[in-house]
KOLPA-502319 format. One line per field, with one value per residue (C-alpha): residue number from 1; residue in three letters; x, y, z. Coordinates in Angstrom, 3 decimals. Example, Ala and Ser with C-alpha at 12.3 -4.5 7.8 and 13.67 -1.06 7.14 Angstrom:
KOLPA-502319
pos <- [1	2]
code <- [Ala	Ser]
X <- [12.300	13.670]
Y <- [-4.500	-1.060]
Z <- [7.800	7.140]
end
This chain:
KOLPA-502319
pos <- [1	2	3	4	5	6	7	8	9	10	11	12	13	14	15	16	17	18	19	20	21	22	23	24	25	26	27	28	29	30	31	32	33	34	35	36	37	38	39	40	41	42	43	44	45	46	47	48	49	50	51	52	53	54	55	56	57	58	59	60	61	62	63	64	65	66	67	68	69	70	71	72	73	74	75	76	77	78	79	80	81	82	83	84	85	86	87	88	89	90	91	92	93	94	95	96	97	98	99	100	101	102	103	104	105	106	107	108	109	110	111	112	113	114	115	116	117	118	119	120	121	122	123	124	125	126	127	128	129	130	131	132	133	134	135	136	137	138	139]
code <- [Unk	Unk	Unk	Unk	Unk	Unk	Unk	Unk	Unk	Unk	Unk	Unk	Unk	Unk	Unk	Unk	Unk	Unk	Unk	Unk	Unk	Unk	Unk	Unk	Unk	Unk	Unk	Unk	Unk	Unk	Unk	Unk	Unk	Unk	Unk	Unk	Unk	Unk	Unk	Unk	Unk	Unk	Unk	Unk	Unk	Unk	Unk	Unk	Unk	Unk	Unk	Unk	Unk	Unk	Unk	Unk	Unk	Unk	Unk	Unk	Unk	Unk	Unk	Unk	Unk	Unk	Unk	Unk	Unk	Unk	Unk	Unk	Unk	Unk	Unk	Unk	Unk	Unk	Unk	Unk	Unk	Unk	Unk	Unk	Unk	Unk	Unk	Unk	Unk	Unk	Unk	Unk	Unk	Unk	Unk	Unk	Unk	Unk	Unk	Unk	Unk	Unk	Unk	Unk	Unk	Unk	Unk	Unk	Unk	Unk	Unk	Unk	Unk	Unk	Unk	Unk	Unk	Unk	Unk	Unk	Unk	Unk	Unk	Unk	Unk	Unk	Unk	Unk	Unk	Unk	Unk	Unk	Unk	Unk	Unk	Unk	Unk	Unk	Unk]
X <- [-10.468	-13.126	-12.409	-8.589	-8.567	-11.131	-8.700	-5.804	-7.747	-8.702	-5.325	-3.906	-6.567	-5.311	-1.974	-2.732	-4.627	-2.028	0.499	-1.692	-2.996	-2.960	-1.779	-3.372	-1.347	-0.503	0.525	2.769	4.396	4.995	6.426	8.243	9.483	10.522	13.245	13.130	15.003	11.863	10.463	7.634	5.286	4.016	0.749	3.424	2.582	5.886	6.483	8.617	10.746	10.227	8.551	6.129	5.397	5.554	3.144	0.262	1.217	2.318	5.198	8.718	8.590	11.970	14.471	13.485	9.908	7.167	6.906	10.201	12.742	13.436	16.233	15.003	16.006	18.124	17.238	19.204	18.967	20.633	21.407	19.862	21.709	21.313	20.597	22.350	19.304	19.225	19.224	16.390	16.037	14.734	12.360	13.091	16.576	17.996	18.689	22.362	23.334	27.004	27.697	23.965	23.540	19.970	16.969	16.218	12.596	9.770	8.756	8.510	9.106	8.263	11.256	10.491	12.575	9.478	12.036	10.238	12.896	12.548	12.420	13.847	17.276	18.295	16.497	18.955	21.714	21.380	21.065	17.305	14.504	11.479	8.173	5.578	5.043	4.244	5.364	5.433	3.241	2.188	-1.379]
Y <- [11.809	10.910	13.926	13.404	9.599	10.603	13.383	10.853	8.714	11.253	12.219	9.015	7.984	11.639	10.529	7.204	8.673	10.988	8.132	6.655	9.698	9.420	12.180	13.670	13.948	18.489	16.973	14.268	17.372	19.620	16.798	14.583	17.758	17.758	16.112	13.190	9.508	8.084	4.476	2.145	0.880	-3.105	-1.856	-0.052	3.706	5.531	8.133	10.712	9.830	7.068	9.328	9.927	6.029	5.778	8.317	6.900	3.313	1.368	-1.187	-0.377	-2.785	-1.100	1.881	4.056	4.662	2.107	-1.034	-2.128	-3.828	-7.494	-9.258	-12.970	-16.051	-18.001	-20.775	-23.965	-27.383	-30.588	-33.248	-36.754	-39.259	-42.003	-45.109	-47.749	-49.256	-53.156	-52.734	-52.220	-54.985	-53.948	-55.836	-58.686	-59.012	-61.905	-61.992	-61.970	-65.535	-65.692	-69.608	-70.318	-73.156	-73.311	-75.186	-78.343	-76.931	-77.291	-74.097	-74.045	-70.718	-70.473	-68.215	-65.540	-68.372	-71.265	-72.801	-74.522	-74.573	-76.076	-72.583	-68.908	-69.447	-72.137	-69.867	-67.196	-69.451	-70.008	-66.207	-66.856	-64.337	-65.468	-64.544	-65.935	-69.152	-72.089	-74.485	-73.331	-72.306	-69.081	-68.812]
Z <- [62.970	60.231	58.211	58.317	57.539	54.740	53.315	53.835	51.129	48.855	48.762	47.922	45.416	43.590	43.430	42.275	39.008	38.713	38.281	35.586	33.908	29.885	28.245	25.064	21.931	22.687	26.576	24.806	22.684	25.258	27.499	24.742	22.446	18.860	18.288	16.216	16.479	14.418	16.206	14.545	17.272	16.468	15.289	12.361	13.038	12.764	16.284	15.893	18.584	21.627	24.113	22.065	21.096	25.441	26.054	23.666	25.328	22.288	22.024	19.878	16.859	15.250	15.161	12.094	10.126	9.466	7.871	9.718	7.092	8.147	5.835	4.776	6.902	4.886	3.513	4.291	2.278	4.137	1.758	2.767	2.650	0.205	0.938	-0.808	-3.086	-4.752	-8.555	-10.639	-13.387	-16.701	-18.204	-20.692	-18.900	-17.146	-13.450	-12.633	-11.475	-9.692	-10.025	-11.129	-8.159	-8.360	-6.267	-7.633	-7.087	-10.276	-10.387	-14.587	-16.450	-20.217	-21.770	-24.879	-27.289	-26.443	-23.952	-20.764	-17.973	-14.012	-12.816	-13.487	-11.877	-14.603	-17.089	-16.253	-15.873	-19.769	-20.531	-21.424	-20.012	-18.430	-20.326	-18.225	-15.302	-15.968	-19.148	-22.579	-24.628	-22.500	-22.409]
end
């Protein structure tokens, strides 16, 4: 009973490696052929046909011979929108004023003509530019 259990095993442990047996690259001829439908593996070694890539256990990158040909991804640019911006004043302009109701605030402005006005919106109000707070003359 031993002996037969025991050749059970050994039997089964043969097929086993059998199953997982690596073939050499004259084994891989004989059992693959000649033909070739070239494949390029990942590691980019071109196989004459896919058998052959199979039986030295390496993974199909492409159809055809090494380096495999991959066309660029194209590029798309998406406009962003633009966002609606207050204007930029140049310097040495006046502020717009729409019906120049200004503050009765003292806030004094000194204007480039020696002018000394309650504050910039009545300076603007009379076209005039502001050159620097405070009354004239600018120190």
């Amino acid at each position: 009973m031993k002996v037969e259990v025991a050749l059970l095993l050994l039997a089964a442990s043969a097929a086993a490696v059998s199953a997982y047996r690596v073939w050499s690259g004259d084994e891989c001829r004989r059992y693959c052929g000649y033909h070739t439908s070239y494949v390029c593996s990942t590691g980019e070694v071109t196989y004459d046909n896919e058998c052959m890539l199979k039986c030295d256990r390496a993974y199909k990158q492409c159809d055809g011979r090494c380096p495999c040909y991959r066309p660029p991804r194209p590029i798309y640019y998406e406009p962003r929108p633009v966002e609606p911006q207050e204007p930029v004043y140049v310097y040495n302009e006046p502020l717009p004023q729409n019906d120049c109701r200004c503050s009765p605030d003292k806030d004094y402005v000194c204007t480039y003509d020696g002018e000394t006005y309650d504050n910039e919106c009545e300076a603007n109000c009379d076209g005039k530019v502001k050159m620097c707070d405070g009354q004239c003359p600018c120190t």
